[in-house]
C-alpha positions in Angstrom: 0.0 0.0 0.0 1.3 3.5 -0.8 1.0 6.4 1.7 -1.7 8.2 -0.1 -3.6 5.2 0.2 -2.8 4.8 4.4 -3.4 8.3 4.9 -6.9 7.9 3.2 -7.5 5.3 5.1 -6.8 6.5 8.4 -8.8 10.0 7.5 -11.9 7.4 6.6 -11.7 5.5 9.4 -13.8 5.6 12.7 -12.0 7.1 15.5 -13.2 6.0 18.9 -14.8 9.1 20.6 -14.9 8.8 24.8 -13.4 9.9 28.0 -9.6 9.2 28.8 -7.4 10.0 31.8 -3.8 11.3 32.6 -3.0 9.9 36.1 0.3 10.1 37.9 0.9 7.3 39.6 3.3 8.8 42.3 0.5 11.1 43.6 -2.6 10.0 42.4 -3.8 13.2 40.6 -5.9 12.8 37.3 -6.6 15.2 34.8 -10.2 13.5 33.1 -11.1 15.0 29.5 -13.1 13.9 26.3 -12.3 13.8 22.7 -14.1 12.7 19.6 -10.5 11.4 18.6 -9.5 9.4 21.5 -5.7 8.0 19.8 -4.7 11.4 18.7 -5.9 13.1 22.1 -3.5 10.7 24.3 -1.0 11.1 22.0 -1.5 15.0 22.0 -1.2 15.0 25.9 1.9 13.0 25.8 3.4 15.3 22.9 2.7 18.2 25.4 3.8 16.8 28.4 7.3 15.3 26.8 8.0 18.3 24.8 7.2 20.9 28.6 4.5 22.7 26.9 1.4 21.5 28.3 -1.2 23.8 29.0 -2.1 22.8 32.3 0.9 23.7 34.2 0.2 21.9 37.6 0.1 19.1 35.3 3.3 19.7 33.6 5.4 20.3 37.1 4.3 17.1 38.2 5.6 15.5 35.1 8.8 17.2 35.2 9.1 16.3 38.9 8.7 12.5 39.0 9.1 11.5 35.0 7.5 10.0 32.4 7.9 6.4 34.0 4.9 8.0 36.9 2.5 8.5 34.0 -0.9 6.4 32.9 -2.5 7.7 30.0 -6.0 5.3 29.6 -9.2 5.4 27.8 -12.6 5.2 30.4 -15.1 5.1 28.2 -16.2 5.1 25.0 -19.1 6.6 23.0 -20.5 4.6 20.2 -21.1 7.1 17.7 -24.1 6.1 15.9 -23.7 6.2 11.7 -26.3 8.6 10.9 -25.7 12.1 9.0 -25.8 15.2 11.0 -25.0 13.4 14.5 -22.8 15.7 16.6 -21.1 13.3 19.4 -20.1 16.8 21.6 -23.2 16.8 23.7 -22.9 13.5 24.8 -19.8 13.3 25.2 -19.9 15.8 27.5 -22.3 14.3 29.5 -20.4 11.2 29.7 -17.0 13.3 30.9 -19.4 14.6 33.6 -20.5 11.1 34.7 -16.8 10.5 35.0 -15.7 13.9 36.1 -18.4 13.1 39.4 -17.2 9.7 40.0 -13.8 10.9 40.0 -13.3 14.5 41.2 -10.6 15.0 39.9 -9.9 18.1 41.7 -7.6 20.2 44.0 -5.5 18.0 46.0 -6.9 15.0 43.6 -6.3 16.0 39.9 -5.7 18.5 37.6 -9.2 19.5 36.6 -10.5 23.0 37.5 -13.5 23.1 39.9 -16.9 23.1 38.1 -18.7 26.6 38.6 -21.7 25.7 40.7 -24.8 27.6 40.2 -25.6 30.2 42.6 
């Protein structure tokens, strides 16, 4: 197969949509997050994290302090993305990060999530 023909591929195929987490082992902080594009998201984070640039910089510290090796990266769920035209997997995927963000709370002293604003 020639590359125009992978890179068609790839572009054609489905990409599992869902929830993943970045958990460091040495503390036990999560940061919990969705994509539609769960392979290239994980990938993404570690990019950023390996290259010092991520954008949550508690995050980043934490990486620089105890290493790679101190570092899960894992898929928590996944959405099954029905095939119909005009289906937009964002709404439900938020829901689903807010199923996990609850069960988790990842926050403060246990993750790297900001606090949800609460309505007053």
């Amino acid at each position: 197969m020639n590359r125009k023909q992978l890179v068609r591929e790839y572009k054609e195929s489905k990409r599992p949509a869902g929830v993943y987490r970045v958990r460091c082992v040495a503390n036990g902080k999560s940061l919990v997050g969705a994509s539609i594009d769960l392979p290239a998201m994980l990938n993404r984070q570690q990019s950023q994290l390996r290259m010092g640039g991520h954008p949550n910089k508690a995050l980043q510290q934490d990486w620089n302090d105890h290493g790679a090796e101190a570092f899960e990266f894992e898929v928590l769920d996944t959405l099954e993305v029905p095939d119909r035209d005009g289906y937009d997997p964002r709404a439900d995927l938020r829901t689903l990060e807010e199923m996990w963000l609850d069960k988790l709370k990842p926050y403060g002293d246990g993750g790297y999530n900001a606090e949800p604003k609460r309505a007053t």
